[in-house]
C-alpha positions in Angstrom: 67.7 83.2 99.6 66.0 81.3 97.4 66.2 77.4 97.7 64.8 74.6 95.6 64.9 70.8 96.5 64.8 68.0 94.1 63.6 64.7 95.2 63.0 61.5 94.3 59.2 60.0 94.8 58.6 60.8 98.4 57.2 58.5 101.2 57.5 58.1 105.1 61.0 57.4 104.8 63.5 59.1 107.4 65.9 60.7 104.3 62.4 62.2 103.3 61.7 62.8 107.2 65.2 64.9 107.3 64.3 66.5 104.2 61.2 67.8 105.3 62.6 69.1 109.1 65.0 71.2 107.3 62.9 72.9 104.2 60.7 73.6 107.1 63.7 75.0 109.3 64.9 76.7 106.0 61.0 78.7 105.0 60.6 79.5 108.4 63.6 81.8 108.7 62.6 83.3 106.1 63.9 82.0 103.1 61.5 81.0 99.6 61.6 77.3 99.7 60.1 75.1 97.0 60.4 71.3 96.6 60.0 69.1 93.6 59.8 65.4 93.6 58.2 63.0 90.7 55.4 61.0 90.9 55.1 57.6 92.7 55.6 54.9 90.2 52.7 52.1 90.1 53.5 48.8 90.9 54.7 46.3 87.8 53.2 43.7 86.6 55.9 41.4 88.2 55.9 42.7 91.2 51.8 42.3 91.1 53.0 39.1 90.4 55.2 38.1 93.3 53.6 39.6 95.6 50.3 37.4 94.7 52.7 34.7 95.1 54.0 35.6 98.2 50.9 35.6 99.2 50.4 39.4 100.5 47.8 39.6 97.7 47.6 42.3 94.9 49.1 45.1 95.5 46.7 48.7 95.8 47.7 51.1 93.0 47.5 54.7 94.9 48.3 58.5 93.3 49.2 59.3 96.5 51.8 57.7 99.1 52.0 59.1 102.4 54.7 61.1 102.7 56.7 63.7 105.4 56.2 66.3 103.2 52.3 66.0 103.8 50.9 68.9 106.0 54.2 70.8 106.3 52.6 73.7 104.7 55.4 73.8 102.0 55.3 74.6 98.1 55.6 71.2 97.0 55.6 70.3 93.3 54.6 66.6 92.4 55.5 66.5 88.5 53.9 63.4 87.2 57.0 63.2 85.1 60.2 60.2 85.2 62.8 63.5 85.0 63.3 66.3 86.6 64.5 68.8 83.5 65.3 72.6 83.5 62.2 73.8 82.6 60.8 72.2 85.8 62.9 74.7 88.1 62.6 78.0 89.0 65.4 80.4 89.1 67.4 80.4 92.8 70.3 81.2 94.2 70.9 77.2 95.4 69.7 73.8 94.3 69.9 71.2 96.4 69.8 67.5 94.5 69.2 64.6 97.5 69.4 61.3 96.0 71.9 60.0 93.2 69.3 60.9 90.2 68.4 64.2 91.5 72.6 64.6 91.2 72.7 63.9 87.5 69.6 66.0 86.7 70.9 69.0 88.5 74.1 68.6 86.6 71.9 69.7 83.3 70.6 72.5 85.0 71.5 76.2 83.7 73.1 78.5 86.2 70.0 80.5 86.6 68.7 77.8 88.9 71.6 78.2 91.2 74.3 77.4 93.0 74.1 73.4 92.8 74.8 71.4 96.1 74.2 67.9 97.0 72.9 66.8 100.3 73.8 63.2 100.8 72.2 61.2 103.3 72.3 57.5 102.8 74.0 54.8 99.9 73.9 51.1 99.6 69.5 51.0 99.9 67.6 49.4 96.9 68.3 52.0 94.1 70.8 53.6 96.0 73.4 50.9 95.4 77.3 52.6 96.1 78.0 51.6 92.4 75.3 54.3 91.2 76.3 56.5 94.0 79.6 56.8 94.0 80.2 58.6 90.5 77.5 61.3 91.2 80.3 61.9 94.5 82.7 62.6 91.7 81.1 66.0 90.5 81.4 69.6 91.5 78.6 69.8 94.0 79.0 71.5 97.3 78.3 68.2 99.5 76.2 68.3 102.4 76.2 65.0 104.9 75.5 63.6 107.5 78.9 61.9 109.1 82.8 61.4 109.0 82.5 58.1 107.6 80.3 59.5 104.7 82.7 62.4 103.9 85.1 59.8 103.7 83.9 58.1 100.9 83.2 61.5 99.1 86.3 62.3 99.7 88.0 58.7 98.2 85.8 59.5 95.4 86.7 63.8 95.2 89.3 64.5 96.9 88.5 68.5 95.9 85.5 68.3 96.9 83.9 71.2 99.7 81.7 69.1 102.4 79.9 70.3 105.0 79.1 67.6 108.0 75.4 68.1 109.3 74.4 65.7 112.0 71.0 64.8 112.4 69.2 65.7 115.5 65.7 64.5 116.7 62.4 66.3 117.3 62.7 66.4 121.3 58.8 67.3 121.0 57.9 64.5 119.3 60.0 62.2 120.8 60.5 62.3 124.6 59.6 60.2 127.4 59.3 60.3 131.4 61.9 58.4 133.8 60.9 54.7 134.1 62.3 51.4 135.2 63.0 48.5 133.7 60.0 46.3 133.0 59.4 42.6 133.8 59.2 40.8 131.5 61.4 43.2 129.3 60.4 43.9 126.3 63.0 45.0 122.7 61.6 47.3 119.6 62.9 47.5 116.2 62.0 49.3 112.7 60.5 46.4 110.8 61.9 47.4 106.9 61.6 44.1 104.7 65.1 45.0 103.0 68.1 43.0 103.5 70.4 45.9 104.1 68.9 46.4 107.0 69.7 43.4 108.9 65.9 41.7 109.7 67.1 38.5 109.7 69.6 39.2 112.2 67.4 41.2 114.5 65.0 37.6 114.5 67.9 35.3 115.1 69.0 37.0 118.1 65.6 37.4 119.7 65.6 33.9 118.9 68.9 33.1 120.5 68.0 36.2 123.7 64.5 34.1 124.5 66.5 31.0 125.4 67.5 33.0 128.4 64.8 35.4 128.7 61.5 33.1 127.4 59.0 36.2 128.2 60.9 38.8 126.1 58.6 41.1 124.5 59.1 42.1 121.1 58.1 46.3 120.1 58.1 47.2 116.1 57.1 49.6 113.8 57.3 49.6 110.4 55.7 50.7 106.9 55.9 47.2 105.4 53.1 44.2 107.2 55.4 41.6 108.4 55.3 38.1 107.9 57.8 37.2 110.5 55.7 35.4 113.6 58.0 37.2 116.0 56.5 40.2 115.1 52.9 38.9 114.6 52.8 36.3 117.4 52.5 35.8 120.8 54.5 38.3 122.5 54.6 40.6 119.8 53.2 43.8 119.1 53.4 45.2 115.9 52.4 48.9 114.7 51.8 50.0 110.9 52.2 53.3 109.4 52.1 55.0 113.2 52.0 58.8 114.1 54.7 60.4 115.2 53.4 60.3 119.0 52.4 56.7 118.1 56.4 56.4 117.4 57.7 57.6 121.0 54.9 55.3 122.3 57.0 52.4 120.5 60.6 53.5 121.5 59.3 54.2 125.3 57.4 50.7 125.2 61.4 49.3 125.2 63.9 48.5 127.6 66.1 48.2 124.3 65.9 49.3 121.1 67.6 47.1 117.8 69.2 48.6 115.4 70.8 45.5 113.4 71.9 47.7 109.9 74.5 46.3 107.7 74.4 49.6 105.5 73.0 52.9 106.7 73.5 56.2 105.9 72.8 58.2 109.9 70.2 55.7 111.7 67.5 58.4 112.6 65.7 55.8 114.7 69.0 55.7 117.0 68.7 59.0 118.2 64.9 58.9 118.5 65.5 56.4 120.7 67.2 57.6 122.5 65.5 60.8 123.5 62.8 58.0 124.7 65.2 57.2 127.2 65.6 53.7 125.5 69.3 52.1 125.1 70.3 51.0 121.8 72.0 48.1 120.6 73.3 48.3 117.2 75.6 47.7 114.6 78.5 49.9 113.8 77.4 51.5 110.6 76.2 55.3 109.7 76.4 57.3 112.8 75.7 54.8 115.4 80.0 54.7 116.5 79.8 57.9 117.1 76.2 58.1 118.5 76.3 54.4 120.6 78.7 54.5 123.5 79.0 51.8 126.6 77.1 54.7 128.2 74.1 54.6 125.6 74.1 50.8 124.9 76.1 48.1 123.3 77.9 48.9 119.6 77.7 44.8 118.6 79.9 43.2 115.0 77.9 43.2 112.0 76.6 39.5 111.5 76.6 38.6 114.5 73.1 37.4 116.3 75.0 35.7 119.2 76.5 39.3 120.2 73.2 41.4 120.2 71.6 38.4 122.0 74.3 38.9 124.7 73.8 42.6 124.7 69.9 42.0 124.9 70.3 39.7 127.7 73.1 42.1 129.7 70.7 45.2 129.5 67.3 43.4 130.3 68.7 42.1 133.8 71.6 45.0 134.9 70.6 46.5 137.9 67.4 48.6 138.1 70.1 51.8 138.8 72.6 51.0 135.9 69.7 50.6 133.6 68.1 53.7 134.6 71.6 55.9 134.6 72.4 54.5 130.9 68.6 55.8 130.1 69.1 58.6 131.3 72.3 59.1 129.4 70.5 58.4 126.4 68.0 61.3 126.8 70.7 63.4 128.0 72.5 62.9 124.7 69.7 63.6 122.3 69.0 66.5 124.2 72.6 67.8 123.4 71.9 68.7 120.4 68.9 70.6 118.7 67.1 70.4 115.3 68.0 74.2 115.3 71.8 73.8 116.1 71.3 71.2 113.2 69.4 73.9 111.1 72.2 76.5 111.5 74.6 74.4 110.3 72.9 73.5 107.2 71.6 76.9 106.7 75.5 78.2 106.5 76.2 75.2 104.2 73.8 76.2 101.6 74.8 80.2 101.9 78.2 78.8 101.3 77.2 76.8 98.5 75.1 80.1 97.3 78.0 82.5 97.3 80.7 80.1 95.8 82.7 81.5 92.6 
């Protein structure tokens, strides 16, 4: 079969991450993959601007962001273009658009390009906003996603519409980690990502709130943005940019609890990473995290609300040694459930679905 992705500019984001695992998947059983994405826009001159007077300097024009898609070995086309048109694509038997633009330009496409079907990860990020999103739900596409909560909202928005649920999984080789114990003084991780969707603010406020009872807590993060936030610069703090992959599981391992403060999130990879670090998570109910985050796993805490995921820090960095280690090990046990290939089969089908529709 003969497969083409459309992307947006690519990057180290996990949407791009997912992307990436399953073209991969997809090639390697054999199928002729290509992907096409459009260049990475420049900075503007006002965001040159306020970021001078933010005081993080001027920001480095680059032709090339890091991306997922880097060293996968896959035919990648960067088109140095705003739109993707159909003289861009090759004839296939599916297209798969996976962000709202990518939507509307496949919906120009002639039918020699293929089968067109939409794998929808994520709404409500900057460009992403649920007003764009939501009327690219209401077109023919042969949906691909990623939870009940986002077929939902296709379905408010189609109710004709074919969907195909596709979990994400986690690279158990990448990620993993051995049996541990708690440490002393604990220590809590997070994905720094300076965007207010994603709940920073409320993340600091109950470390803030946590270190009144725990004054040594130890703060983990990652991130692809340089903070400016002292908790994750200062004293206690240690703070890694653009890691690895095994750089990652380092991170999640280095945690007795891992933060996951969302207020809008399409899956929440890092939950399920994680996890198969043998690192409870406290988070938020959005994207997959009710479905993923169980009393078992870690603590499922009301959006906007610092006080609760200070309690649920505190709780988990001083339960007994055992409890912690049995809800550790439940966490691994879970990711471990299921596989990026179980994962791969599924979206495989969806796409031959999509391929063979009328």
């Amino acid at each position: 079969m003969r497969i083409t992705f459309l992307l947006p500019q690519v990057n180290m984001s996990g949407g791009i991450r997912v992307i990436a695992l399953y073209a991969q998947a997809m090639a390697a059983r054999g199928h002729k993959v290509r992907l096409i994405s459009v260049k990475t826009a420049q900075p503007t001159w006002h965001q040159q601007v306020r970021s001078v007077i933010k005081g993080t300097g001027w920001i480095t024009r680059l032709d090339h962001i890091p991306s997922h898609i880097d060293g996968t070995g896959l035919d990648h086309q960067v088109l140095d273009v705003p739109v993707i048109e159909n003289r861009h694509v090759p004839p296939a038997d599916v297209v798969v658009a996976t962000w709202w633009e990518t939507a509307l330009w496949a919906r120009t496409f002639t039918p020699d390009k293929g089968k067109q079907a939409y794998f929808m990860q994520d709404y409500g990020a900057a460009g992403q906003e649920i007003e764009k999103i939501s009327e690219t739900w209401a077109l023919p596409f042969h949906f691909i996603t990623l939870t009940q909560a986002l077929s939902r909202m296709i379905r408010d928005c189609n109710a004709e519409a074919v969907i195909n649920i596709v979990p994400n999984s986690v690279d158990t080789d990448l990620f993993h980690a051995k049996p541990r114990q708690q440490q002393d003084p604990p220590a809590v991780g997070l994905l720094y990502r300076d965007v207010h969707s994603k709940g920073m603010d409320i993340a600091f406020d109950a470390i803030r709130l946590a270190r009144t009872i725990l004054p040594d807590l130890k703060v983990r993060a990652y991130g692809f943005w340089k903070p400016e936030n002292n908790l994750l610069t200062g004293p206690g703090a240690e703070f890694s940019f653009r890691p690895e992959d095994g750089r990652l599981a380092e991170v999640y391992s280095s945690c007795d609890a891992w933060l996951f403060p969302s207020r809008i999130e399409g899956f929440g990879l890092p939950i399920l990473e994680a996890m198969a670090c043998r690192t409870p998570v406290i988070s938020t109910p959005v994207g997959a995290a009710p479905e993923l985050v169980t009393p078992a796993r870690g603590r499922l805490v009301p959006h906007e609300d610092a006080k609760a995921m200070a309690a649920a820090i505190t709780e988990i960095a001083t339960m007994d040694g055992s409890a912690w280690q049995q809800m550790s090990q439940a966490c691994e046990d879970f990711a471990l459930s299921y596989s990026w290939s179980d994962a791969a089969d599924r979206f495989e089908a969806a796409l031959i679905q999509a391929a063979r529709a009328p």
